[in-house]
mmCIF entry with sequence, helices, sheets and N, C-alpha, C, O atoms, coordinates in Angstrom:
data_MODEL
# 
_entry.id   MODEL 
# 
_entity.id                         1 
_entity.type                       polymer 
_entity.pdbx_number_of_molecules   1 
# 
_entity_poly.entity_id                      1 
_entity_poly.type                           'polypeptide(L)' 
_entity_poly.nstd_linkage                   no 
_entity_poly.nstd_monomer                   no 
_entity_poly.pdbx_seq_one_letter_code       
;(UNK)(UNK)(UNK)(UNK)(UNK)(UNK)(UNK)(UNK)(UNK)(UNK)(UNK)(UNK)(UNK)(UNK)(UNK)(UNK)
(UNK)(UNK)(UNK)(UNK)(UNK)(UNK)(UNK)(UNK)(UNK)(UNK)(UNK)(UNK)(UNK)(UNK)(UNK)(UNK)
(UNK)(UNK)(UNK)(UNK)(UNK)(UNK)(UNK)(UNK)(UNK)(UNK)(UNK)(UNK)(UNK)(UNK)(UNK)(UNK)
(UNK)(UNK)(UNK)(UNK)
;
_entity_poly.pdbx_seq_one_letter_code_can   XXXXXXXXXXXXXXXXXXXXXXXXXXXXXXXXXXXXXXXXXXXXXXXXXXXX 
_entity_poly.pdbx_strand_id                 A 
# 
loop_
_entity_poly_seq.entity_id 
_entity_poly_seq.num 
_entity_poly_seq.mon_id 
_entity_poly_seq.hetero 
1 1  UNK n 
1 2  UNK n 
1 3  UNK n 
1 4  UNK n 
1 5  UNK n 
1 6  UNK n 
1 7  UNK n 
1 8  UNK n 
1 9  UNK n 
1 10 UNK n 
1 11 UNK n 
1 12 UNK n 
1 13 UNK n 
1 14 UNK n 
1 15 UNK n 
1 16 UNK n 
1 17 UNK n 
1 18 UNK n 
1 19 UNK n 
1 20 UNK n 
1 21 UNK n 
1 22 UNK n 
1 23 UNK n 
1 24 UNK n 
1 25 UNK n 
1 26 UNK n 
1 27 UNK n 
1 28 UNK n 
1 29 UNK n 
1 30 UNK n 
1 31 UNK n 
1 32 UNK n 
1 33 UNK n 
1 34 UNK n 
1 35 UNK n 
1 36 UNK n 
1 37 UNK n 
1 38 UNK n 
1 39 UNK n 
1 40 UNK n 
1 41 UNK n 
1 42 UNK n 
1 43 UNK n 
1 44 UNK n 
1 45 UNK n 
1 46 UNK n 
1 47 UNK n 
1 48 UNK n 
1 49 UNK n 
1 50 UNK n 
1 51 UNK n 
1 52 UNK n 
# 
_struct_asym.id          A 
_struct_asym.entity_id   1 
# 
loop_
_struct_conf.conf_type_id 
_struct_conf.id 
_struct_conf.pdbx_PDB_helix_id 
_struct_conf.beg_label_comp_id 
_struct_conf.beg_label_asym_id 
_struct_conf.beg_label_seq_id 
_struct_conf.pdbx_beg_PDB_ins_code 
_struct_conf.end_label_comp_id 
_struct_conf.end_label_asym_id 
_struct_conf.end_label_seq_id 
_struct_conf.pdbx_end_PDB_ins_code 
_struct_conf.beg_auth_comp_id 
_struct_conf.beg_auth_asym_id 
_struct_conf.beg_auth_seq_id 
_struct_conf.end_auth_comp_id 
_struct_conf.end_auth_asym_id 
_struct_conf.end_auth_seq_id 
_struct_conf.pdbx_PDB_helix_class 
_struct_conf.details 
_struct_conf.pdbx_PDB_helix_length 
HELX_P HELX_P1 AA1 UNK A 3  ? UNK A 10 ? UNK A 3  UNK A 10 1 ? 8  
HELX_P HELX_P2 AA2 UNK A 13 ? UNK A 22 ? UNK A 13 UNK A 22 1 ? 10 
HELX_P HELX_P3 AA3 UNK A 27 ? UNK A 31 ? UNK A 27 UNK A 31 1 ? 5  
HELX_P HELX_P4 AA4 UNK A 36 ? UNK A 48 ? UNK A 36 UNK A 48 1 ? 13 
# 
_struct_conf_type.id          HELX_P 
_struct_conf_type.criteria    ? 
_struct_conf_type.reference   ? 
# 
loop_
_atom_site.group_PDB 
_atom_site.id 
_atom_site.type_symbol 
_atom_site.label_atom_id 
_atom_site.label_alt_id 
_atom_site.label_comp_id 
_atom_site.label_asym_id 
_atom_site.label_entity_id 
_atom_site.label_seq_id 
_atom_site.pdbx_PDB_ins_code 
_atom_site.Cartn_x 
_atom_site.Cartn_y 
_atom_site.Cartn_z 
_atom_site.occupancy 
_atom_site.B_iso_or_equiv 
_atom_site.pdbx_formal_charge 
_atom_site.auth_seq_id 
_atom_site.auth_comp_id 
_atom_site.auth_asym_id 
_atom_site.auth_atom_id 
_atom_site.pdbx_PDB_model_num 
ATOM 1   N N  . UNK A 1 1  ? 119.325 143.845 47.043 1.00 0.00 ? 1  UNK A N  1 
ATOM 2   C CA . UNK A 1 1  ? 118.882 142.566 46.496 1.00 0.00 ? 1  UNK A CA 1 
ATOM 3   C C  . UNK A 1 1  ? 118.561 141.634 47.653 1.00 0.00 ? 1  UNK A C  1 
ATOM 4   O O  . UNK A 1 1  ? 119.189 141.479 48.700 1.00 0.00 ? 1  UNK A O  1 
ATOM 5   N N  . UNK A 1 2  ? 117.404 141.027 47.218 1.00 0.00 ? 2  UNK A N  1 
ATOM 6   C CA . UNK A 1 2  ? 117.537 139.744 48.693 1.00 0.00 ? 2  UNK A CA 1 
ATOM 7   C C  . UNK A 1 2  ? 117.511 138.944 48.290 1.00 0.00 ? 2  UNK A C  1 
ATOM 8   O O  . UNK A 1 2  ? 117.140 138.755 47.131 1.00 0.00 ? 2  UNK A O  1 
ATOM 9   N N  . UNK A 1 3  ? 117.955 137.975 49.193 1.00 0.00 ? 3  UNK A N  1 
ATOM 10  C CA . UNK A 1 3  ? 118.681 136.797 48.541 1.00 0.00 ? 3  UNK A CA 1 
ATOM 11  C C  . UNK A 1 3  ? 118.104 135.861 48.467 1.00 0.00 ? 3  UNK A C  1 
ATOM 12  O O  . UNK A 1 3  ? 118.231 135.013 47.584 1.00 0.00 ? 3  UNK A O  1 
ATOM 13  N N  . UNK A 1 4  ? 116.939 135.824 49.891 1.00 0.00 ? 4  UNK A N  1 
ATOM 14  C CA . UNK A 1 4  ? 115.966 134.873 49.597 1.00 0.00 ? 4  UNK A CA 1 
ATOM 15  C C  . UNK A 1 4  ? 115.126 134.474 48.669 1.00 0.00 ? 4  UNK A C  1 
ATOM 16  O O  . UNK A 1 4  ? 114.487 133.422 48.650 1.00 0.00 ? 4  UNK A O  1 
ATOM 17  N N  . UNK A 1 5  ? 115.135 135.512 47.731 1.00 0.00 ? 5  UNK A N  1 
ATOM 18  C CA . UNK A 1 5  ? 114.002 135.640 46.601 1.00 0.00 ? 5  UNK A CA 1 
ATOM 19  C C  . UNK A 1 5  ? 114.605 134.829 46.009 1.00 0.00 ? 5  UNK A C  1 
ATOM 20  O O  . UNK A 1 5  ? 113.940 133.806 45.850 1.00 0.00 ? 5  UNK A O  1 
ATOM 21  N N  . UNK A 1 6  ? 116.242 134.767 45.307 1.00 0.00 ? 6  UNK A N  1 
ATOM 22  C CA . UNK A 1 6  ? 117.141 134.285 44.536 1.00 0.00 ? 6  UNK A CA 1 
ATOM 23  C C  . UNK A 1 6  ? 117.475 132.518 45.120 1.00 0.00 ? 6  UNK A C  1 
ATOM 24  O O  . UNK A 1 6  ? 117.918 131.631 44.391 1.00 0.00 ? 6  UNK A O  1 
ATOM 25  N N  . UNK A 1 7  ? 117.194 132.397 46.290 1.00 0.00 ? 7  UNK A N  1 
ATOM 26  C CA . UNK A 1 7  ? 117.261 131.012 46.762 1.00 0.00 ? 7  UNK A CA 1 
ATOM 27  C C  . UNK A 1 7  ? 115.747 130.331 46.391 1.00 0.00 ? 7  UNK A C  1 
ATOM 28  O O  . UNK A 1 7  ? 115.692 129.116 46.202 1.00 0.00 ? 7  UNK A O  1 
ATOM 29  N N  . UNK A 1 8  ? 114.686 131.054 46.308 1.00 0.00 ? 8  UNK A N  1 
ATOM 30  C CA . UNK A 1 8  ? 113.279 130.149 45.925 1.00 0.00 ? 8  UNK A CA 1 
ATOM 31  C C  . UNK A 1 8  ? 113.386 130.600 44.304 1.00 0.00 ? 8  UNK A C  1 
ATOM 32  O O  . UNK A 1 8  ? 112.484 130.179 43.580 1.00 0.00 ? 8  UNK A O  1 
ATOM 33  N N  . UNK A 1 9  ? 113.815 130.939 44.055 1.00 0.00 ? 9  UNK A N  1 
ATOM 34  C CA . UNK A 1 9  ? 113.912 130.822 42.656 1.00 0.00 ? 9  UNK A CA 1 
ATOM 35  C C  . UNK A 1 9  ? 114.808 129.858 41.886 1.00 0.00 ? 9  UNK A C  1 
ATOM 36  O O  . UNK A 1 9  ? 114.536 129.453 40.756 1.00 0.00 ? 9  UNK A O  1 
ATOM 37  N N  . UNK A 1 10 ? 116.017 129.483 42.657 1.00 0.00 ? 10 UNK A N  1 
ATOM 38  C CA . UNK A 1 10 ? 117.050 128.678 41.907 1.00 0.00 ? 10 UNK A CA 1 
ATOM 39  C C  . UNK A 1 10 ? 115.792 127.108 42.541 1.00 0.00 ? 10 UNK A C  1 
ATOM 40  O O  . UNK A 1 10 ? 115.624 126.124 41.820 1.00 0.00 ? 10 UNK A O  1 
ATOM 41  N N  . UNK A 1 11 ? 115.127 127.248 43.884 1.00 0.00 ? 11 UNK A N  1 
ATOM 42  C CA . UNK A 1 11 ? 114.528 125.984 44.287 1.00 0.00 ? 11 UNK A CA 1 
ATOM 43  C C  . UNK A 1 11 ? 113.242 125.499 43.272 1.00 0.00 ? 11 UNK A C  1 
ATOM 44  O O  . UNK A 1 11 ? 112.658 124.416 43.310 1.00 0.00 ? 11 UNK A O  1 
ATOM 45  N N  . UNK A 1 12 ? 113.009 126.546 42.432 1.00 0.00 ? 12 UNK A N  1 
ATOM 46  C CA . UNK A 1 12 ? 111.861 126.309 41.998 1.00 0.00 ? 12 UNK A CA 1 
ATOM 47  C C  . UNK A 1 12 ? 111.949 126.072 40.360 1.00 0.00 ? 12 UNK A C  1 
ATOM 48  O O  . UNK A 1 12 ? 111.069 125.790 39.547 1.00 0.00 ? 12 UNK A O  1 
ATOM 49  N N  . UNK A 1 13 ? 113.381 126.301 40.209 1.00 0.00 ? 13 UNK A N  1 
ATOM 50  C CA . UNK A 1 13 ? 114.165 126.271 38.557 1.00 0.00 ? 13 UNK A CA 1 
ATOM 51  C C  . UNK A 1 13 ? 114.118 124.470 39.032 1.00 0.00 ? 13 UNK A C  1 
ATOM 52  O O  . UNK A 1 13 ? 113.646 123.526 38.399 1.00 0.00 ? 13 UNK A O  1 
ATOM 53  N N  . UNK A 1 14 ? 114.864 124.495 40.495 1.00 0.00 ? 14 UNK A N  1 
ATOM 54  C CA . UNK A 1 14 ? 115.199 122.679 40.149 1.00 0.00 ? 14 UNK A CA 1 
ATOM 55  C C  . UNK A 1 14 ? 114.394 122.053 40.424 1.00 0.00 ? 14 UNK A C  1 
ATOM 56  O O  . UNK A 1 14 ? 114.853 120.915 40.331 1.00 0.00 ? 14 UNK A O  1 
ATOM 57  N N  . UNK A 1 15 ? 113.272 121.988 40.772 1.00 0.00 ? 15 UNK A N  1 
ATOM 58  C CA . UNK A 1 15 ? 112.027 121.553 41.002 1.00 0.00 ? 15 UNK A CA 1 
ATOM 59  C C  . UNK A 1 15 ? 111.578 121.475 39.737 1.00 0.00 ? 15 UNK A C  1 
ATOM 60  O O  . UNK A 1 15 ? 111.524 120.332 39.285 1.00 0.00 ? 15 UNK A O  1 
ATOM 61  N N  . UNK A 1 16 ? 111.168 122.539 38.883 1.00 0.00 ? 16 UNK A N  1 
ATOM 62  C CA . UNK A 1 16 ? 110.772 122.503 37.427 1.00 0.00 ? 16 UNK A CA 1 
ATOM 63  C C  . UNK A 1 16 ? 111.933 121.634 36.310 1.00 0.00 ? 16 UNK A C  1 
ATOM 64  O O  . UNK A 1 16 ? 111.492 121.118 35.284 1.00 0.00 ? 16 UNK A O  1 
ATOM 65  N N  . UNK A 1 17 ? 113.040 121.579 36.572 1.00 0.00 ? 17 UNK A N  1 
ATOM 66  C CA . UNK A 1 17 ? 114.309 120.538 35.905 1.00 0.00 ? 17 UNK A CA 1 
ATOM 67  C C  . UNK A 1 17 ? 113.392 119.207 36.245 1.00 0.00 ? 17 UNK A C  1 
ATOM 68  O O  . UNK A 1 17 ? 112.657 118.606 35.462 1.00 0.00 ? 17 UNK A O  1 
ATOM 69  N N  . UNK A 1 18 ? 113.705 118.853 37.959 1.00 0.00 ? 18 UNK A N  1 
ATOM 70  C CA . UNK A 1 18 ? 113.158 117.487 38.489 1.00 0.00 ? 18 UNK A CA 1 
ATOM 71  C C  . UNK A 1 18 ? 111.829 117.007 37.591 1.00 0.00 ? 18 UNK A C  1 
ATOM 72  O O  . UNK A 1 18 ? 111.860 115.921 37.012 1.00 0.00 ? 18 UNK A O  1 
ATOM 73  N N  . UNK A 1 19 ? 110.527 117.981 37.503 1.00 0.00 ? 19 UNK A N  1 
ATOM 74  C CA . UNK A 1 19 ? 109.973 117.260 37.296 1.00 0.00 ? 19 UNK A CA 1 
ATOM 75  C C  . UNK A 1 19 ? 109.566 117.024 36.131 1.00 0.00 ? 19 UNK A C  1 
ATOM 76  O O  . UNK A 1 19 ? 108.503 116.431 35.945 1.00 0.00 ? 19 UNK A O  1 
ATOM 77  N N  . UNK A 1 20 ? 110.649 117.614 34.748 1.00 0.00 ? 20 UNK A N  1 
ATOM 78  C CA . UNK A 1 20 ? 109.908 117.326 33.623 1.00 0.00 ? 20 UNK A CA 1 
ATOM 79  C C  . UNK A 1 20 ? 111.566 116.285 33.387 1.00 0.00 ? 20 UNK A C  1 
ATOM 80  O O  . UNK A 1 20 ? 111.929 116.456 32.223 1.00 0.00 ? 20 UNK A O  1 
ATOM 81  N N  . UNK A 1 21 ? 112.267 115.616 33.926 1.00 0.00 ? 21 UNK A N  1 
ATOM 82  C CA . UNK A 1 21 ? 113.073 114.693 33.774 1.00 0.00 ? 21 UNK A CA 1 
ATOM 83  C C  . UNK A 1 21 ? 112.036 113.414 34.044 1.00 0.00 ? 21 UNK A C  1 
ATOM 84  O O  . UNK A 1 21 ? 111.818 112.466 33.290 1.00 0.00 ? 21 UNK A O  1 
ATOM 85  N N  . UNK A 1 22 ? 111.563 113.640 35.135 1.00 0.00 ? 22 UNK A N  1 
ATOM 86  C CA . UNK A 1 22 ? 110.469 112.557 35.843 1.00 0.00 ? 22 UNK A CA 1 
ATOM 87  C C  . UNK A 1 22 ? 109.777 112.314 34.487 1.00 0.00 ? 22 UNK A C  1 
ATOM 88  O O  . UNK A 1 22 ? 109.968 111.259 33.883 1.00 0.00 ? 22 UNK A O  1 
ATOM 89  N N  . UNK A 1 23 ? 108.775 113.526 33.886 1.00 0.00 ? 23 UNK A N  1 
ATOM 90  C CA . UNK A 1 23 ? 107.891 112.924 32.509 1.00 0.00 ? 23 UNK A CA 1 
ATOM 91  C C  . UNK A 1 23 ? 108.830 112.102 32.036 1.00 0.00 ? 23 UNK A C  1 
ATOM 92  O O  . UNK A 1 23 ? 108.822 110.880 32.185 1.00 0.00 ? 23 UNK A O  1 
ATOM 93  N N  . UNK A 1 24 ? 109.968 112.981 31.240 1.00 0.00 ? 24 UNK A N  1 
ATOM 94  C CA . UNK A 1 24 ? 110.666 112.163 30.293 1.00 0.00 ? 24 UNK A CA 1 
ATOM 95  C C  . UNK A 1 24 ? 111.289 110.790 30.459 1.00 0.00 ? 24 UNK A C  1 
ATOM 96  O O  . UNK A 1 24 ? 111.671 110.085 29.525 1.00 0.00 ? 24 UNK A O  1 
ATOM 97  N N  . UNK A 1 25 ? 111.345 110.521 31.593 1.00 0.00 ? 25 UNK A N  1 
ATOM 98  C CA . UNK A 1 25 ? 112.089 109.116 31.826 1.00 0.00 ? 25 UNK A CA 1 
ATOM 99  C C  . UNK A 1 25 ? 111.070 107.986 30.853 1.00 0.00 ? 25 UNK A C  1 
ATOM 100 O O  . UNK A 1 25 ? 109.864 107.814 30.679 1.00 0.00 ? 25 UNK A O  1 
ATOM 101 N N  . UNK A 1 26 ? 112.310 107.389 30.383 1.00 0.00 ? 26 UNK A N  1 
ATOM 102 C CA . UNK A 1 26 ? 111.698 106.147 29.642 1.00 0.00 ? 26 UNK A CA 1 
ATOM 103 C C  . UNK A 1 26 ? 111.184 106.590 27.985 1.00 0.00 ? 26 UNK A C  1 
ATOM 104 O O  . UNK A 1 26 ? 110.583 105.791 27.267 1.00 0.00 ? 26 UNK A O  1 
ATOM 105 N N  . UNK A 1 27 ? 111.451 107.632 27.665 1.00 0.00 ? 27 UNK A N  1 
ATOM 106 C CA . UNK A 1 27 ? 110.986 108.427 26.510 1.00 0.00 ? 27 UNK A CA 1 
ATOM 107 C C  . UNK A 1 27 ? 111.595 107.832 25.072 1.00 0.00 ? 27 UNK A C  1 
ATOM 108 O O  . UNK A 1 27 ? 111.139 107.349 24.035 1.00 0.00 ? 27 UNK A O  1 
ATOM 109 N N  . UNK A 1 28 ? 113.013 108.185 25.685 1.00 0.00 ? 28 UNK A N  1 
ATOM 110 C CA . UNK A 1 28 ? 114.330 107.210 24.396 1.00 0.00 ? 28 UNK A CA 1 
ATOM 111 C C  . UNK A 1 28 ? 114.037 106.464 24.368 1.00 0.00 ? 28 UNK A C  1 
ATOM 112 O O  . UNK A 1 28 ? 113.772 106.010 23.255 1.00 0.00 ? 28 UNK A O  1 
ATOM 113 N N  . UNK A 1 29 ? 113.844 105.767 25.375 1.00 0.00 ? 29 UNK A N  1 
ATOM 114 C CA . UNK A 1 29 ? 113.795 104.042 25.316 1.00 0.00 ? 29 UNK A CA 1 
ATOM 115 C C  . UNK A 1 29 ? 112.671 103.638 24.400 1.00 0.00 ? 29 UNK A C  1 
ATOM 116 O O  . UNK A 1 29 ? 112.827 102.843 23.473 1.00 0.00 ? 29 UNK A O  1 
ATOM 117 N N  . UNK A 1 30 ? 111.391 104.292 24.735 1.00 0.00 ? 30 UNK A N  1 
ATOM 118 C CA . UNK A 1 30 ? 109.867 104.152 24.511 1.00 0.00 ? 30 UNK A CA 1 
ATOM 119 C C  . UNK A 1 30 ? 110.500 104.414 22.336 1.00 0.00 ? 30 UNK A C  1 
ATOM 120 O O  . UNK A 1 30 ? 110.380 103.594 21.426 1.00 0.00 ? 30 UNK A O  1 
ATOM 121 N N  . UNK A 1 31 ? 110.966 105.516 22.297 1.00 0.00 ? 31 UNK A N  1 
ATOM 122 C CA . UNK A 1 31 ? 111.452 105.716 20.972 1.00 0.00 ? 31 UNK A CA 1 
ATOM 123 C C  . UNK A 1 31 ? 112.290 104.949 20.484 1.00 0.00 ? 31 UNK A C  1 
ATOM 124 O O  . UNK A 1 31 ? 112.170 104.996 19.260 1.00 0.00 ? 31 UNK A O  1 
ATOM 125 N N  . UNK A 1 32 ? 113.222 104.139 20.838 1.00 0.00 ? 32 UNK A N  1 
ATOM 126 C CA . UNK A 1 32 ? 113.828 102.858 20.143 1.00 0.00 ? 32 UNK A CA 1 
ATOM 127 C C  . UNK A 1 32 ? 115.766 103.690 20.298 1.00 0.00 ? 32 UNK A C  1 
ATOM 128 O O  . UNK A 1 32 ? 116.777 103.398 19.659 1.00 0.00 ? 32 UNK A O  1 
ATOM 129 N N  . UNK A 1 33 ? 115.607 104.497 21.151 1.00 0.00 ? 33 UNK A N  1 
ATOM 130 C CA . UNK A 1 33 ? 117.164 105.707 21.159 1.00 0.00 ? 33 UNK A CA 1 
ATOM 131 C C  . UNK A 1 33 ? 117.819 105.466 22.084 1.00 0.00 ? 33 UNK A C  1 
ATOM 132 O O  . UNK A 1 33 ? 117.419 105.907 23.162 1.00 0.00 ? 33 UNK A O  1 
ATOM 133 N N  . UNK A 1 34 ? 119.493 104.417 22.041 1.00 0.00 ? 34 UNK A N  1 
ATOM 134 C CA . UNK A 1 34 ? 119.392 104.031 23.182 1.00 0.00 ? 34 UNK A CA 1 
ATOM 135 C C  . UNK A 1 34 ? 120.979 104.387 22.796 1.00 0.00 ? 34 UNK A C  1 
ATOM 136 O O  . UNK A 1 34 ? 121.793 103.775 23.488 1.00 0.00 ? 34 UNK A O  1 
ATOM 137 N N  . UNK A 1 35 ? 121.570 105.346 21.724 1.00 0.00 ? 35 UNK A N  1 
ATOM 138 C CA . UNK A 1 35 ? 122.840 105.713 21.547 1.00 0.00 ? 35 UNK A CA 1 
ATOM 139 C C  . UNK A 1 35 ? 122.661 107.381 21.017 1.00 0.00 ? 35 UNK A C  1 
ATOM 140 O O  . UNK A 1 35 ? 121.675 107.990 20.602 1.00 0.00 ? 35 UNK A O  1 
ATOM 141 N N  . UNK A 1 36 ? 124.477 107.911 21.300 1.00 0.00 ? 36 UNK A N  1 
ATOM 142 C CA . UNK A 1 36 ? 124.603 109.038 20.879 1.00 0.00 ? 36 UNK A CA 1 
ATOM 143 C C  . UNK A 1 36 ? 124.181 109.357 19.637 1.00 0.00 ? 36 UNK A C  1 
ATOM 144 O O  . UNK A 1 36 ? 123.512 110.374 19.452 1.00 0.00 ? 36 UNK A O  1 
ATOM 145 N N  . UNK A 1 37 ? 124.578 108.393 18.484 1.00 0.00 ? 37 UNK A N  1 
ATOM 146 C CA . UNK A 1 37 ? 124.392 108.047 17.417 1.00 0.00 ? 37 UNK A CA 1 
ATOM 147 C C  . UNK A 1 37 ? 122.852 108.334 16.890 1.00 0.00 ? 37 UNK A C  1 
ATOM 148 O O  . UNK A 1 37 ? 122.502 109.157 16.044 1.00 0.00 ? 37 UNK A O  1 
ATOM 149 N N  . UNK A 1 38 ? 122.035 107.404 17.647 1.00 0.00 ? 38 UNK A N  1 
ATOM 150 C CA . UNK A 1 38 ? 120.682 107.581 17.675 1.00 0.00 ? 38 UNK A CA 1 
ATOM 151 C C  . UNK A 1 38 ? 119.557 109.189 18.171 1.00 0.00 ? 38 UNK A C  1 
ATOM 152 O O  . UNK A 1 38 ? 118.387 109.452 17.893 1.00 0.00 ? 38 UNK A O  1 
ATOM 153 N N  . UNK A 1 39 ? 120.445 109.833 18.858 1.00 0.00 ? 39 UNK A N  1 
ATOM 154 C CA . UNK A 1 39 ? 120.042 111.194 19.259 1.00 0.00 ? 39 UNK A CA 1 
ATOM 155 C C  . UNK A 1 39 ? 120.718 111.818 17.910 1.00 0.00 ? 39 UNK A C  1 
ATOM 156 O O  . UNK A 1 39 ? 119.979 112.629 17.351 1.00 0.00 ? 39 UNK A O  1 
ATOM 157 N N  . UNK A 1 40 ? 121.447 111.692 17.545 1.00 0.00 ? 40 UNK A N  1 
ATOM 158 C CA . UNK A 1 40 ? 122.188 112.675 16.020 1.00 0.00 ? 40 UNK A CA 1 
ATOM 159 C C  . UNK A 1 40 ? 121.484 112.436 15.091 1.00 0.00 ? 40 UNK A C  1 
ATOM 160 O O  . UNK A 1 40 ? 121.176 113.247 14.217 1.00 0.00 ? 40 UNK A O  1 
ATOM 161 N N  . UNK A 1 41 ? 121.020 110.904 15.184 1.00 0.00 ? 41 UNK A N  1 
ATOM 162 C CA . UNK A 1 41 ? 120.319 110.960 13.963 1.00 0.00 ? 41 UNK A CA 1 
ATOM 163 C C  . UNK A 1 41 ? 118.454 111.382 14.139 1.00 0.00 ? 41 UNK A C  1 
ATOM 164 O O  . UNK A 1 41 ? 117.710 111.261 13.166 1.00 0.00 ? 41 UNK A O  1 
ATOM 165 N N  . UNK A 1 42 ? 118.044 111.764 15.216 1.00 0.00 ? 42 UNK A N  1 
ATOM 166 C CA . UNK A 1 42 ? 116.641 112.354 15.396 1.00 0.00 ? 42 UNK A CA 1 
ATOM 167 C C  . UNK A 1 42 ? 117.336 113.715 15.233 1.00 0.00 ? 42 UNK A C  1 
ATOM 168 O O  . UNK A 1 42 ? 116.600 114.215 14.382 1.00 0.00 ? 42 UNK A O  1 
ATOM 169 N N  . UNK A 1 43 ? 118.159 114.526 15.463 1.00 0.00 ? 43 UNK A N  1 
ATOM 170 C CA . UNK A 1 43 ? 118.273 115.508 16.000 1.00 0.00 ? 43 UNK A CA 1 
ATOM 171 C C  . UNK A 1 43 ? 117.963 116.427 14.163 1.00 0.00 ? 43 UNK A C  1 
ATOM 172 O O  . UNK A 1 43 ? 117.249 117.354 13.779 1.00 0.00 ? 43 UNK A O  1 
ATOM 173 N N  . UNK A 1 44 ? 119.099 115.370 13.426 1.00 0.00 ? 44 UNK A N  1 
ATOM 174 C CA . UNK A 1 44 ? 119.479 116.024 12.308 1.00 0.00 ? 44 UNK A CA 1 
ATOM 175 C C  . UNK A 1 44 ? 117.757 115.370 11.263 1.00 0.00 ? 44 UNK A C  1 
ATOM 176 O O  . UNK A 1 44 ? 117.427 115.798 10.157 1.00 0.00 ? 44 UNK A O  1 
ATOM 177 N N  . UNK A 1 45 ? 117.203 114.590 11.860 1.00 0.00 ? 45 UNK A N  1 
ATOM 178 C CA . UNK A 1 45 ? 115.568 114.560 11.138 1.00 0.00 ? 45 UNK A CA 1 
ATOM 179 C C  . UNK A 1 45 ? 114.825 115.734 11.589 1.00 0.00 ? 45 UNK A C  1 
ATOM 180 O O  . UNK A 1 45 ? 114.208 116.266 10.666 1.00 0.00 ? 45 UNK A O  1 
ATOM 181 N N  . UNK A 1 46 ? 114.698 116.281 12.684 1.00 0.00 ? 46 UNK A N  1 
ATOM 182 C CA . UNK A 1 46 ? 114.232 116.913 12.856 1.00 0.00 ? 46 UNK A CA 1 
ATOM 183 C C  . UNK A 1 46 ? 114.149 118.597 12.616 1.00 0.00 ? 46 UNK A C  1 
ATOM 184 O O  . UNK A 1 46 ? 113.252 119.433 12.513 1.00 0.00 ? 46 UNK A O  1 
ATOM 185 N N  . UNK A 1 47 ? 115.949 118.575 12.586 1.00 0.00 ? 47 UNK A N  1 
ATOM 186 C CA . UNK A 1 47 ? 116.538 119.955 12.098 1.00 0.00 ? 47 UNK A CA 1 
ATOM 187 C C  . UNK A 1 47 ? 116.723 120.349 10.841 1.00 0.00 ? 47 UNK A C  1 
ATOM 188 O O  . UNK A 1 47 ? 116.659 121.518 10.459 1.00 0.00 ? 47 UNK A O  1 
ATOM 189 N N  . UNK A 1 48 ? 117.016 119.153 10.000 1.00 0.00 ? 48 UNK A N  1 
ATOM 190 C CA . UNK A 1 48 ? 117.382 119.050 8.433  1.00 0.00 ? 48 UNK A CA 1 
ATOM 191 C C  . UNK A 1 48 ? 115.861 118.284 7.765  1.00 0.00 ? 48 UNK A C  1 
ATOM 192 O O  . UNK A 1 48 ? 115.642 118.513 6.575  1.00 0.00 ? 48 UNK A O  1 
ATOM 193 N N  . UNK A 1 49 ? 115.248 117.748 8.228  1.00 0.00 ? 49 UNK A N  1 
ATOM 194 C CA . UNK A 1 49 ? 114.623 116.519 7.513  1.00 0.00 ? 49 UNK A CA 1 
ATOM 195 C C  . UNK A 1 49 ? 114.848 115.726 6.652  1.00 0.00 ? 49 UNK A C  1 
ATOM 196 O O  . UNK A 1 49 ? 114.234 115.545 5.601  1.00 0.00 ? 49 UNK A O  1 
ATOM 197 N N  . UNK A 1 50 ? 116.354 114.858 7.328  1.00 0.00 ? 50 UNK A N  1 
ATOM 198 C CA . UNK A 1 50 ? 116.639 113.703 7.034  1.00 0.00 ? 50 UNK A CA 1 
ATOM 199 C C  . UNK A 1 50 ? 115.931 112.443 7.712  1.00 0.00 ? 50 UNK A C  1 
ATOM 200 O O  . UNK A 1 50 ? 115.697 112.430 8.920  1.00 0.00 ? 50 UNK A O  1 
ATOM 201 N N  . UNK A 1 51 ? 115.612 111.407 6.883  1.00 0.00 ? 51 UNK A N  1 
ATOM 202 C CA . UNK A 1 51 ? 114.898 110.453 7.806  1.00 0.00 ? 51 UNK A CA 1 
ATOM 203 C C  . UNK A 1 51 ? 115.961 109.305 8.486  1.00 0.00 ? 51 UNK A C  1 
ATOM 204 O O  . UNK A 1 51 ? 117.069 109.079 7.999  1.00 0.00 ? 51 UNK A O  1 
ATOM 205 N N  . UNK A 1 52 ? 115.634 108.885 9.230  1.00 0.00 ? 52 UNK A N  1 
ATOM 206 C CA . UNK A 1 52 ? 116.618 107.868 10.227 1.00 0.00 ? 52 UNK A CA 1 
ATOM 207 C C  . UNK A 1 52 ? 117.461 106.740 9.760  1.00 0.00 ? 52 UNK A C  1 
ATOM 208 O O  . UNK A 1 52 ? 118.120 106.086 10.567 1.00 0.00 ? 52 UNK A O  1 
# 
């Protein structure tokens, strides 16, 4: 196994994390979701189709 392969791969997993956090920033907010509460209740509209 080499290891280097396994080091540009974990670099390129967190690179791909980094930059779709970057899109999402400001997303909740932009959606009006600024509690746990508020993620449960999209989560369960979206999973159940209950509305908010």
């Amino acid at each position: 196994m080499n290891i280097a392969k396994i080091v540009v791969l974990s670099n390129a997993s967190a690179q791909a994390i980094r930059k779709a956090q970057s899109a999402f920033s400001g997303a909740a907010e932009a959606m009006g979701i600024s509690s746990e509460e508020d993620v449960q209740a999209l989560v369960d509209e979206v999973r159940y189709g209950k509305e908010r």
